[in-house]
DOPA-281452 format. One record per atom (N, C-alpha, C): residue number from 1; residue in one letter; x, y, z. Coordinates in Angstrom, 2 decimals. Layout:
BEGIN
{NUM, 'A', {X, Y, Z}}
...
! end
This chain:
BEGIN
{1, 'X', {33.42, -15.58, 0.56}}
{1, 'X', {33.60, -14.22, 0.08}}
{1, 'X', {32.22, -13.59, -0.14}}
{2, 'X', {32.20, -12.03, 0.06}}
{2, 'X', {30.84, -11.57, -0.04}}
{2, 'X', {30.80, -11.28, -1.46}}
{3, 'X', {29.55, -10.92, -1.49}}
{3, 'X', {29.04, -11.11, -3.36}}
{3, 'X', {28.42, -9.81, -3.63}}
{4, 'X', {27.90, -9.37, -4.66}}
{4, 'X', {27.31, -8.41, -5.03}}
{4, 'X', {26.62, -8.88, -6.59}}
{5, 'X', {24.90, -9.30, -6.41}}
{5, 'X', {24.26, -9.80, -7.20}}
{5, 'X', {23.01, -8.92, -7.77}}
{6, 'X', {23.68, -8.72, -9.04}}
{6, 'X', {22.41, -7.99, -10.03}}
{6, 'X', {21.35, -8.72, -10.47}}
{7, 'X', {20.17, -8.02, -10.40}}
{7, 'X', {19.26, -8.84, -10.70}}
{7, 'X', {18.41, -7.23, -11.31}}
{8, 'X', {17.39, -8.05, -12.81}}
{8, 'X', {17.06, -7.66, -13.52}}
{8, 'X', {15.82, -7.53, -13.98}}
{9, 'X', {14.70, -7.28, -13.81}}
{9, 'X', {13.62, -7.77, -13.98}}
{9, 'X', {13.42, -9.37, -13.97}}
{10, 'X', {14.22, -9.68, -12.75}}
{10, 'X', {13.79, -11.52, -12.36}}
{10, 'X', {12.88, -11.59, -11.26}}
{11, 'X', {11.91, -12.88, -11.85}}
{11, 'X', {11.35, -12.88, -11.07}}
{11, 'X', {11.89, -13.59, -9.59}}
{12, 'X', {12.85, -13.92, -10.26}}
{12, 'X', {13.84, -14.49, -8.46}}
{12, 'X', {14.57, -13.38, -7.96}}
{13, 'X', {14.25, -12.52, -8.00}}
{13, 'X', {15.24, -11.44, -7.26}}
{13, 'X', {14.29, -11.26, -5.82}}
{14, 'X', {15.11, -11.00, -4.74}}
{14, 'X', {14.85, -10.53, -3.71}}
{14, 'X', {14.14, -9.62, -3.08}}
{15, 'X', {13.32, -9.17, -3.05}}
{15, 'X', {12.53, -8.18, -2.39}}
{15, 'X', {13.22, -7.00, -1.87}}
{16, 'X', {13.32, -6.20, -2.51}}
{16, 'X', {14.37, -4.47, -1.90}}
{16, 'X', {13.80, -4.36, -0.97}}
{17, 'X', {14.50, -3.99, -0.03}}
{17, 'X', {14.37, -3.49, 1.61}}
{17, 'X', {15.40, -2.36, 2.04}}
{18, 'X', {15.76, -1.67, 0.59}}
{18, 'X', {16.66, -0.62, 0.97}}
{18, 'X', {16.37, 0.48, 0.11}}
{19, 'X', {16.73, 1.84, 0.09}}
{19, 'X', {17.07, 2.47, -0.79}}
{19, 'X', {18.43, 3.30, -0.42}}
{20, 'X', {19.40, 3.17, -1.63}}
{20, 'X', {20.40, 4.64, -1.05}}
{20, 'X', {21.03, 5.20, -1.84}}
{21, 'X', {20.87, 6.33, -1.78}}
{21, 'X', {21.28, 7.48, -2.79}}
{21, 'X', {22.96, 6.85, -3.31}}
{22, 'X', {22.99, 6.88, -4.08}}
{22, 'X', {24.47, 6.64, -4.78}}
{22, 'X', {25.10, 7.78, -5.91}}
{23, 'X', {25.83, 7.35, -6.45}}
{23, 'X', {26.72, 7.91, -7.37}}
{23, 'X', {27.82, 7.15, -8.16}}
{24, 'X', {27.68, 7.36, -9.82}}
{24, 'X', {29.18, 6.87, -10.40}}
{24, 'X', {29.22, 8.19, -10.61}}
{25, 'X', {30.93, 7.73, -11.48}}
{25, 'X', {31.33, 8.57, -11.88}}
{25, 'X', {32.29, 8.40, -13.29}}
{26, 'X', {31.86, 8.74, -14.42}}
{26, 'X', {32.54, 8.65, -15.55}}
{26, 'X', {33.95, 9.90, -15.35}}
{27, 'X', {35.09, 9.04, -15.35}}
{27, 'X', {36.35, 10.30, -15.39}}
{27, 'X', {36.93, 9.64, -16.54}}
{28, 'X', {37.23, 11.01, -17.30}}
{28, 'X', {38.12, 10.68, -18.32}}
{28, 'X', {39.56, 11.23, -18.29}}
{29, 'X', {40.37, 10.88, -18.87}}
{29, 'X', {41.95, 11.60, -18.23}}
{29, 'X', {42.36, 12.42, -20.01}}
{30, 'X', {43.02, 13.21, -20.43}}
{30, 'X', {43.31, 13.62, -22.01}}
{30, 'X', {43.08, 13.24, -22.97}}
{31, 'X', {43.66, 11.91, -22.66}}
{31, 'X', {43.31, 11.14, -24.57}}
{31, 'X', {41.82, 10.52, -23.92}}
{32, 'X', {40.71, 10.62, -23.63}}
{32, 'X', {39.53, 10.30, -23.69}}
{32, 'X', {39.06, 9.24, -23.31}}
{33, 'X', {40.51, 8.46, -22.42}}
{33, 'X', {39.95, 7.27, -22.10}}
{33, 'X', {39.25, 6.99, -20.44}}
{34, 'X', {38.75, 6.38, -20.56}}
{34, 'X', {37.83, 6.01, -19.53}}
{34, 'X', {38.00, 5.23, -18.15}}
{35, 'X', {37.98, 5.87, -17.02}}
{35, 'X', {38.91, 4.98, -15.74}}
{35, 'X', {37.76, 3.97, -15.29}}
{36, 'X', {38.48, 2.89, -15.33}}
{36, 'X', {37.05, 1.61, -14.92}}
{36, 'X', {38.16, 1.01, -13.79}}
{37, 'X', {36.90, 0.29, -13.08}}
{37, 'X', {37.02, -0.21, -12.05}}
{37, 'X', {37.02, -1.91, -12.21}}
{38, 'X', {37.56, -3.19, -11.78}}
{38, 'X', {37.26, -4.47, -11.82}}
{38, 'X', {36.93, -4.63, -10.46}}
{39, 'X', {35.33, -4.58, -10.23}}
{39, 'X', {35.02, -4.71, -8.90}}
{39, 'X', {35.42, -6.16, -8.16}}
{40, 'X', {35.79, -6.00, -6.90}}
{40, 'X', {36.28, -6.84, -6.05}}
{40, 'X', {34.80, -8.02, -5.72}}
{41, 'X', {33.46, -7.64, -5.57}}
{41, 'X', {32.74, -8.14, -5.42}}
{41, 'X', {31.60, -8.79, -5.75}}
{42, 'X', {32.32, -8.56, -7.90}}
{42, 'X', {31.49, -9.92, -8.65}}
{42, 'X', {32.25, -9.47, -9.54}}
{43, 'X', {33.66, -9.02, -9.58}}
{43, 'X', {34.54, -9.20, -11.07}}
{43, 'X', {34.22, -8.37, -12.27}}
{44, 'X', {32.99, -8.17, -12.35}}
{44, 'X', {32.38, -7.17, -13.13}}
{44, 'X', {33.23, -5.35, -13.45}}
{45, 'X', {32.78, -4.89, -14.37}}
{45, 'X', {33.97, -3.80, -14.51}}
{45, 'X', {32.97, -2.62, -14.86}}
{46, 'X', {33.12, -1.59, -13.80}}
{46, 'X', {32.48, -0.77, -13.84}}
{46, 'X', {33.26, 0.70, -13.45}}
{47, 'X', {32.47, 1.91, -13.37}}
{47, 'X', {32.91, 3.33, -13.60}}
{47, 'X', {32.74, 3.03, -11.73}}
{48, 'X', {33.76, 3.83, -11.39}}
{48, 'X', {33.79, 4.24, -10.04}}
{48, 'X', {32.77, 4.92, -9.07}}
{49, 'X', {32.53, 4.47, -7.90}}
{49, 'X', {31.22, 4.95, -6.97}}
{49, 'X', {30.52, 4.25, -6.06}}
{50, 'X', {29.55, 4.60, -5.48}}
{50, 'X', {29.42, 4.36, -4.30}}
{50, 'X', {28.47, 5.22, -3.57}}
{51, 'X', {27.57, 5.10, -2.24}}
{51, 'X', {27.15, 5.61, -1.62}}
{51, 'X', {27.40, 7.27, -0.96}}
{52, 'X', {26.52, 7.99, -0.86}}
{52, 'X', {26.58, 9.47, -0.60}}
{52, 'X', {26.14, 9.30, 1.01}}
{53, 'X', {27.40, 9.63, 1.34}}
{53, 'X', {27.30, 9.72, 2.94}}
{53, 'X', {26.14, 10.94, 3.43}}
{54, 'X', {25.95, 10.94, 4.38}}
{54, 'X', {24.99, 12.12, 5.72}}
{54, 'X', {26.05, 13.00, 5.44}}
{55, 'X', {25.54, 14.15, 5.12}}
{55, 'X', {25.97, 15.42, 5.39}}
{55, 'X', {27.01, 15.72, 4.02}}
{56, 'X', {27.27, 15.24, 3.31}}
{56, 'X', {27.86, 15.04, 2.11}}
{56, 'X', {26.93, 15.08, 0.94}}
{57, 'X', {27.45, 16.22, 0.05}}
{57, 'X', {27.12, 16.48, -1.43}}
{57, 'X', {27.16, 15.37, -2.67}}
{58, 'X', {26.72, 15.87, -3.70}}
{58, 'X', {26.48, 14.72, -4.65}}
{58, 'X', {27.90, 14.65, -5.31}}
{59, 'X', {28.34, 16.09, -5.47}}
{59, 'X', {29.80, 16.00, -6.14}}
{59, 'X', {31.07, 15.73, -5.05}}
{60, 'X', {30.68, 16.28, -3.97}}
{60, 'X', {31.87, 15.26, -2.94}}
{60, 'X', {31.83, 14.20, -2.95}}
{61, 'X', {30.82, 13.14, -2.61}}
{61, 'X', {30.66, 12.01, -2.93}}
{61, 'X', {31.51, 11.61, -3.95}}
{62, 'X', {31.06, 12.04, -5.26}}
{62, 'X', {31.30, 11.51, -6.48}}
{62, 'X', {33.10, 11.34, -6.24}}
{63, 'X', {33.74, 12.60, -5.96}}
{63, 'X', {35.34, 13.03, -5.81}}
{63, 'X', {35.76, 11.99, -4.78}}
{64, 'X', {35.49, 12.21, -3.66}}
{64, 'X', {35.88, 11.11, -2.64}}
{64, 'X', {35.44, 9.43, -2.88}}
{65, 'X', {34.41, 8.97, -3.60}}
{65, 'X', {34.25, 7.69, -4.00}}
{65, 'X', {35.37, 7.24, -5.11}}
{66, 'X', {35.82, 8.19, -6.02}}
{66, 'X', {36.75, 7.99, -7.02}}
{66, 'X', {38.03, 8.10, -6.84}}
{67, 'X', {38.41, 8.74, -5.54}}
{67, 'X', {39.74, 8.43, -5.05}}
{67, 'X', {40.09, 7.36, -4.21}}
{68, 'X', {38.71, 6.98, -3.31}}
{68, 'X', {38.84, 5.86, -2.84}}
{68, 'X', {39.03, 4.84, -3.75}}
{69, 'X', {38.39, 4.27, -4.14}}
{69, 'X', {38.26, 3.31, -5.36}}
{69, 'X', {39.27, 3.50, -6.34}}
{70, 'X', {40.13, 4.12, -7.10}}
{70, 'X', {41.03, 4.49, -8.00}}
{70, 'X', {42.23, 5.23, -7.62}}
{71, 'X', {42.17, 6.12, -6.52}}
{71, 'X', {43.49, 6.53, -6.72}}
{71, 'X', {43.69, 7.84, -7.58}}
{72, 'X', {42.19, 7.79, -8.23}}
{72, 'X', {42.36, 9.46, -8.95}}
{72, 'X', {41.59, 10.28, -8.24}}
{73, 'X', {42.10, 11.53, -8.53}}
{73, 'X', {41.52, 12.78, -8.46}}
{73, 'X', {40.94, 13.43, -9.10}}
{74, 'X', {39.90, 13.30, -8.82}}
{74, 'X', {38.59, 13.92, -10.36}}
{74, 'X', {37.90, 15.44, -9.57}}
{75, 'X', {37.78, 16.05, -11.29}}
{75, 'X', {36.91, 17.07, -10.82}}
{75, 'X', {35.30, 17.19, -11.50}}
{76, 'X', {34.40, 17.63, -11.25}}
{76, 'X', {33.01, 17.10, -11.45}}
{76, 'X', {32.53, 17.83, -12.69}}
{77, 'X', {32.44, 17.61, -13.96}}
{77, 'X', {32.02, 18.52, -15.03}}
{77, 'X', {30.98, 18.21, -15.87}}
{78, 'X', {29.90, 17.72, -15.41}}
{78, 'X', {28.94, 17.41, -15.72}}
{78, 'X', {27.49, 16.22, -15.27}}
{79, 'X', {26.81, 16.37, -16.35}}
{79, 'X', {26.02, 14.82, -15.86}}
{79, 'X', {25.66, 14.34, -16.95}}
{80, 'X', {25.26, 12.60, -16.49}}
{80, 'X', {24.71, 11.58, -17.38}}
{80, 'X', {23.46, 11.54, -17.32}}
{81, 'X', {23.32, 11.22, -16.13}}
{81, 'X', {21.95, 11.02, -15.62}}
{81, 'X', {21.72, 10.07, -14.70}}
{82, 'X', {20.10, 10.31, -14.15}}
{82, 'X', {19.58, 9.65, -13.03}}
{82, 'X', {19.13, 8.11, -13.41}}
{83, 'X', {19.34, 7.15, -12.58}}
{83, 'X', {19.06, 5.53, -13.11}}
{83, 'X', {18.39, 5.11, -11.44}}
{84, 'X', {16.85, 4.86, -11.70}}
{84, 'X', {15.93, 4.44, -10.36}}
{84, 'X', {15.19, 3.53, -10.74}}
{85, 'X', {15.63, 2.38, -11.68}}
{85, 'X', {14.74, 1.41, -12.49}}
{85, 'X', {14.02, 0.57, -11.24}}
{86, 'X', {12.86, 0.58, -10.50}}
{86, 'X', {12.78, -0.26, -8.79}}
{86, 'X', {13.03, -1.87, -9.99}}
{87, 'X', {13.10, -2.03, -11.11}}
{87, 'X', {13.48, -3.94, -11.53}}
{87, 'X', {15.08, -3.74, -11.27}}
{88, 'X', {15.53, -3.18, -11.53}}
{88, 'X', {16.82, -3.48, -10.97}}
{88, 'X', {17.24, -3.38, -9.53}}
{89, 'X', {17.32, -4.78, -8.74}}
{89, 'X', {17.97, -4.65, -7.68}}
{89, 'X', {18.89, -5.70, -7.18}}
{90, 'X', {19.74, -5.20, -6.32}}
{90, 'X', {21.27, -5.41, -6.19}}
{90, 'X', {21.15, -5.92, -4.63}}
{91, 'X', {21.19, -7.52, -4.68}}
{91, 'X', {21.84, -8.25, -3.38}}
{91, 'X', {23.07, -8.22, -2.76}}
{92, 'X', {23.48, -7.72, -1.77}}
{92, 'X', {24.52, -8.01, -0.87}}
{92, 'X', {24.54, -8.61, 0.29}}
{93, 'X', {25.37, -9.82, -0.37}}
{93, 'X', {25.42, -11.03, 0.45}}
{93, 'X', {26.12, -11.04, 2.07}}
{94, 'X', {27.02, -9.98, 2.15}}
{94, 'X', {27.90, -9.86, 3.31}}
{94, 'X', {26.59, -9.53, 4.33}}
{95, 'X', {24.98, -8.89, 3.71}}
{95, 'X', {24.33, -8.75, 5.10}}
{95, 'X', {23.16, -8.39, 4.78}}
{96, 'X', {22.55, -9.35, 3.47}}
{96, 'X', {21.35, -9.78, 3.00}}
{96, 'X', {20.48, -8.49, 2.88}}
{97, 'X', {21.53, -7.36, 2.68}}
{97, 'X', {20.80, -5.58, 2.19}}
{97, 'X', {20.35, -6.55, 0.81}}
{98, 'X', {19.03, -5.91, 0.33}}
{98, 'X', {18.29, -6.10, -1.46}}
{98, 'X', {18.19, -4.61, -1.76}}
{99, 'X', {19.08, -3.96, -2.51}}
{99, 'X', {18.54, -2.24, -2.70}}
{99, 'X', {18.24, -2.04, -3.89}}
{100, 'X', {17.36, -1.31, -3.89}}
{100, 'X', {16.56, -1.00, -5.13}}
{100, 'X', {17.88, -0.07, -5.94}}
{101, 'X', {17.86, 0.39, -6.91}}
{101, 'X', {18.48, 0.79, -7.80}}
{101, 'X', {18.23, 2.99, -7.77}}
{102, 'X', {19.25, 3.44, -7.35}}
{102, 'X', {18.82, 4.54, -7.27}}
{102, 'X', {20.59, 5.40, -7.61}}
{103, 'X', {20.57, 5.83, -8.37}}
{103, 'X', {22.26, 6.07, -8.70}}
{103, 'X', {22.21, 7.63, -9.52}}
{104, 'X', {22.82, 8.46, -9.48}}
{104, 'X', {23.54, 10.01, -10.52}}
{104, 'X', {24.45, 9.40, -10.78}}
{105, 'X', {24.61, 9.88, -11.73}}
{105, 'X', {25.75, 9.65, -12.67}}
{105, 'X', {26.51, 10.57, -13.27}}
{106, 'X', {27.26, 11.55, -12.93}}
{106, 'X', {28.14, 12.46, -13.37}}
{106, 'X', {29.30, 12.29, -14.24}}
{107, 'X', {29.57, 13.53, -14.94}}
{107, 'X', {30.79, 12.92, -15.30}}
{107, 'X', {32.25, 14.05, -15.10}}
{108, 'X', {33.21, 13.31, -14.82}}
{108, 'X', {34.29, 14.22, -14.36}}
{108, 'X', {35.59, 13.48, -15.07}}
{109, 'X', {36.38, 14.60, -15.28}}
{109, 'X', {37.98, 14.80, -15.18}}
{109, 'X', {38.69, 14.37, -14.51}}
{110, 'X', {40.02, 13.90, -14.90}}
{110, 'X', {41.30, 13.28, -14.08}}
{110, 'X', {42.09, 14.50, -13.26}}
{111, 'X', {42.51, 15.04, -12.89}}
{111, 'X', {43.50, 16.28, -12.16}}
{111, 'X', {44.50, 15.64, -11.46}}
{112, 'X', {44.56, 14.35, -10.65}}
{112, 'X', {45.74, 14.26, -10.25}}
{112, 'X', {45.39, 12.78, -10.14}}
{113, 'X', {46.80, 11.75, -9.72}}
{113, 'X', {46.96, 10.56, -9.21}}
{113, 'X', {47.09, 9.79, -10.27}}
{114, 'X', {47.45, 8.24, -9.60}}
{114, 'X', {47.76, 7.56, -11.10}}
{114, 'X', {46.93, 5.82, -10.58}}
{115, 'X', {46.26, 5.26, -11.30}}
{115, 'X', {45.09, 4.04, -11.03}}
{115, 'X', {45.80, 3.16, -9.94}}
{116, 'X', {44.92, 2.96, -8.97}}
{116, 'X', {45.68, 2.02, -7.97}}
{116, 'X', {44.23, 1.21, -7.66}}
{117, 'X', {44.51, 0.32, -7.43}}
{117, 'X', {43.85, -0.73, -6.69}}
{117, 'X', {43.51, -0.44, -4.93}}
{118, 'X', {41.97, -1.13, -4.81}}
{118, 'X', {41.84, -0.42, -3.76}}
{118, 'X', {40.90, -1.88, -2.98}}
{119, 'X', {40.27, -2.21, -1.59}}
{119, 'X', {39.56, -3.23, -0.94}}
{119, 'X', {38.73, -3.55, -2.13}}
{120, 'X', {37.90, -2.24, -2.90}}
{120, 'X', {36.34, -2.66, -3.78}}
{120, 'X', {37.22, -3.04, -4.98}}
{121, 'X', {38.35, -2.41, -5.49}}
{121, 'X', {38.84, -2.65, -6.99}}
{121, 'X', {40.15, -3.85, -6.93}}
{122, 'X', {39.57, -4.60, -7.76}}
{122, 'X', {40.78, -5.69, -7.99}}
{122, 'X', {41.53, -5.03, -8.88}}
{123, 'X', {41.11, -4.42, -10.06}}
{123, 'X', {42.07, -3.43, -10.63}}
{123, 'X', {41.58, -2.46, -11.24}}
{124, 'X', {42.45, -1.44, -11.43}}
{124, 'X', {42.03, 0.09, -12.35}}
{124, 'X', {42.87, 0.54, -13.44}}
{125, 'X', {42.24, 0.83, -14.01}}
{125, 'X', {42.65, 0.99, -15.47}}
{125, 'X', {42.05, 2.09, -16.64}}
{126, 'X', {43.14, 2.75, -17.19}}
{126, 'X', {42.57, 3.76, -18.18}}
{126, 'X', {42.15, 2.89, -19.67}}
{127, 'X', {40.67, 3.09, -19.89}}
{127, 'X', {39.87, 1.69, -21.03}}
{127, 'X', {39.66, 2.78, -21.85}}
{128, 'X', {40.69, 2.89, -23.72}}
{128, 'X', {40.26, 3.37, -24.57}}
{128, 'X', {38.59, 2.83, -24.90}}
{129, 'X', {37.70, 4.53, -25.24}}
{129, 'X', {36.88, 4.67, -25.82}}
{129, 'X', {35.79, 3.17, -26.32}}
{130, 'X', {36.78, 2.66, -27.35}}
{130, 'X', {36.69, 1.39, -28.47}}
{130, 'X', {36.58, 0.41, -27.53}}
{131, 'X', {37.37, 0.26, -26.57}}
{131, 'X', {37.61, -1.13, -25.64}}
{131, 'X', {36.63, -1.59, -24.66}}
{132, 'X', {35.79, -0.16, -24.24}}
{132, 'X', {34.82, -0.77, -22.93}}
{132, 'X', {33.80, -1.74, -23.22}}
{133, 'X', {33.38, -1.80, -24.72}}
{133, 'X', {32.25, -2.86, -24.98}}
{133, 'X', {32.92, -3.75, -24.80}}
{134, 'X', {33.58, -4.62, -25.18}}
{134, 'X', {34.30, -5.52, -24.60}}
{134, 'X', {34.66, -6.17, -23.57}}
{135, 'X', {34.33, -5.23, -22.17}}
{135, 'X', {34.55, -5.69, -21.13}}
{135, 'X', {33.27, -6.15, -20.39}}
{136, 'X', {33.73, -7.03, -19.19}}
{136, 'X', {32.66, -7.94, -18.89}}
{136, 'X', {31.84, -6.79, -17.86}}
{137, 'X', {30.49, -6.51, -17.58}}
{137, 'X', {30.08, -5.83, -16.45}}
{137, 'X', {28.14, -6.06, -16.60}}
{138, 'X', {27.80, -5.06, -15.72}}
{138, 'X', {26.39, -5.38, -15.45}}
{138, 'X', {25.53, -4.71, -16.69}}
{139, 'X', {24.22, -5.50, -17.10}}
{139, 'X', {23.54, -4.32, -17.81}}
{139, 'X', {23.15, -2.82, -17.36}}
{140, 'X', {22.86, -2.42, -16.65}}
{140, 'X', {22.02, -1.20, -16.00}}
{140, 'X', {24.47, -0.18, -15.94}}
{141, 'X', {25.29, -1.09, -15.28}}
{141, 'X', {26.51, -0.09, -15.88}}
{141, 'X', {27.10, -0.15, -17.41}}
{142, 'X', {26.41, -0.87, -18.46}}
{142, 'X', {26.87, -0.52, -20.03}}
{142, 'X', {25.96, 0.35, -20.47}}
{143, 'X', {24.83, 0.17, -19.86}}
{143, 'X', {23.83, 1.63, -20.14}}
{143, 'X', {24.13, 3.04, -19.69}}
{144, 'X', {24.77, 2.69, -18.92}}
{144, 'X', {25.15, 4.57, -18.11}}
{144, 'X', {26.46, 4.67, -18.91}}
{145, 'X', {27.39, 4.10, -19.24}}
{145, 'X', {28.33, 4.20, -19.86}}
{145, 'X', {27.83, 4.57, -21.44}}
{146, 'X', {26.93, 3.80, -22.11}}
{146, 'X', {26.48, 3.76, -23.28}}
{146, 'X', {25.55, 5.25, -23.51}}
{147, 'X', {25.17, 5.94, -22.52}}
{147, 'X', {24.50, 7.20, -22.18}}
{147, 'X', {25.64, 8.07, -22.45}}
{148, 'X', {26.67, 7.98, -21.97}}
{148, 'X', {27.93, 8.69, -21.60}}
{148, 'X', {28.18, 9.20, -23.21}}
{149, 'X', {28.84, 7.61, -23.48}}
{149, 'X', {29.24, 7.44, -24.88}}
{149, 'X', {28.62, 8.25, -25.92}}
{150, 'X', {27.39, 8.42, -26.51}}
{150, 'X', {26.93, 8.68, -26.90}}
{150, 'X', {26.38, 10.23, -27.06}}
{151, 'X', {26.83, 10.69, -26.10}}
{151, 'X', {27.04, 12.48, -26.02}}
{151, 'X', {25.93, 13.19, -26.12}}
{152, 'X', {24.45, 12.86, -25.48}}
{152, 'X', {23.41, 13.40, -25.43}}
{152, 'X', {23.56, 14.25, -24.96}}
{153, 'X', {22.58, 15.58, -25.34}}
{153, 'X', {22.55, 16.62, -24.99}}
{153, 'X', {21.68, 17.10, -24.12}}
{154, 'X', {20.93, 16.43, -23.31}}
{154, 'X', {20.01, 16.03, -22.36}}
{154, 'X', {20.17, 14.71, -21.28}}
{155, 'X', {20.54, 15.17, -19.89}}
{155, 'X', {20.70, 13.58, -19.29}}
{155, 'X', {19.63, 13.14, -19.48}}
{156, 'X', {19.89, 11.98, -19.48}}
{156, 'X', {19.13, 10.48, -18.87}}
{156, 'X', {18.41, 10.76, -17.62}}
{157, 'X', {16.90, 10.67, -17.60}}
{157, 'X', {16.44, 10.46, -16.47}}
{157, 'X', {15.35, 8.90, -16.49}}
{158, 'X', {15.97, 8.55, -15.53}}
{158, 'X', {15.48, 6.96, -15.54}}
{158, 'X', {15.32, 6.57, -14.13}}
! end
């Protein structure tokens, strides 16, 4: 099975040989809870997203990565902030990419659909507020979440 390996200011991490624009996306649905993802490719539980295709916007991206992955329909109402730490980088084993860490982070609304499981998500789920510390995931996604949380009035630029 292919893998997806965070690495942290180690000195065993891999040498980046990539960069690519990405995107999460924090959606919340009424009662305030939070749609997370149980990624398919290290179990880890994170906010929905993914790569920004050629010719594609930051907030299409964001909309089309979150329906892929979830099953919802989000609309784009804000931001978290930018996360380009070059110590954080992310091995993928299916074809020995090392990419440096380069991600927006927006945050959006539920409007339609209901959590489905998708190839990247083993499962999806609406995570009260209280509950996401709790769950297992990467450092560099409890920080963008923990950015979120916390309701700054200035994104994050990192």
């Amino acid at each position: 099975m292919f893998r997806r390996i965070d690495f942290y200011d180690d000195p065993d991490a891999p040498t980046p040989n990539s960069l690519v624009p990405s995107v999460n996306v924090v959606v919340t649905n009424a009662n305030g809870d939070l749609l997370m993802i149980r990624r398919s490719d290290n179990d880890n539980w994170a906010v929905p997203g993914g790569a920004i295709d050629l010719g594609e916007s930051i907030p299409a991206a964001a909309v089309r990565e979150t329906l892929e992955e979830t099953g919802i329909t989000c609309e784009i109402t804000g931001l978290v902030g930018t996360y380009s730490d070059p110590r954080h980088v992310v091995l993928y084993t299916s074809n020995g990419e090392a990419r440096q860490e380069f991600s927006i982070v927006l945050i959006g609304r539920a409007v339609a659909g209901s959590p489905t499981p998708s190839d990247e998500s083993r499962e999806v789920r609406w995570v009260p507020r209280g509950e996401v510390a709790g769950l297992q995931m990467d450092r560099s996604m409890r920080m963008r979440i923990a950015h979120y949380l916390a309701g700054r009035a200035e994104p994050y630029i990192g």
